[in-house]
N, C-alpha and C positions, 0 to 999 in steps of 0.2 A: 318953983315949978316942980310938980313931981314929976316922975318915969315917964306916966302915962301924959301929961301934955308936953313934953318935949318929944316923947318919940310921935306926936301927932304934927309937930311943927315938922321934923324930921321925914317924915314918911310926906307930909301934903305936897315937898317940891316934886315926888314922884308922879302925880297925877292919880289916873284910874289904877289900882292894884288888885290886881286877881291872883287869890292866895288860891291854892290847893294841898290837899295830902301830900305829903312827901313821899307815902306807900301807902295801902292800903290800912285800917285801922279800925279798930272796934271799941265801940263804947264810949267813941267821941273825944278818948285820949289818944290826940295825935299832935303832929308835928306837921306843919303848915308853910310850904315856899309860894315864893313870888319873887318875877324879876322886876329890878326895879327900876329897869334902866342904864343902860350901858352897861356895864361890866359887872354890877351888881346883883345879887341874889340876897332876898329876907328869909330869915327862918322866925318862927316863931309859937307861942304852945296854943294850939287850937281853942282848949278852953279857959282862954285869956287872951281876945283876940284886940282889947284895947291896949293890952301890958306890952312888955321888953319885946323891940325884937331887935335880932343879932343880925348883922349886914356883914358877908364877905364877897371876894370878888370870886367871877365866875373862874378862874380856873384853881381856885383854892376849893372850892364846890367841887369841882369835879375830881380833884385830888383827895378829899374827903370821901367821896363816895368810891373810888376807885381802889380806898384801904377797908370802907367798910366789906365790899363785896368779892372783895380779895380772902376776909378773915385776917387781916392786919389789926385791927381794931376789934374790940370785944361790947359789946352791947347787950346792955345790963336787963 
């Protein structure tokens, strides 16, 4: 089984998933959330929306975003 059908078994216990932008983005390279149910948030790269995606829980999420919008964190 490659990436892409295990992360499909992985994602189907979720049900209906509605990704979104993570921010706003142009030219279609963007970064893509969705929650997935309880405690869980997906990230994953927009133009690869059957490939990897990475699962943490919501308050590592918002600890994440709270170093990016600090300037804790540098982005490339």
């Amino acid at each position: 089984m490659d990436h892409r059908e295990e992360n499909a078994v992985n994602l189907a216990v979720h049900g209906d998933i509605r990704w979104r932008p993570a921010r706003p983005c142009e030219g279609g390279a963007c970064v893509q959330v969705a929650t997935l149910g309880g405690e869980k948030i997906g990230v994953r790269d927009s133009k690869d929306p059957e490939g990897p995606v990475i699962t943490i829980g919501r308050d590592d999420w918002r600890a994440f975003l709270a170093r990016i919008k600090s300037g804790a964190l540098e982005l490339i």
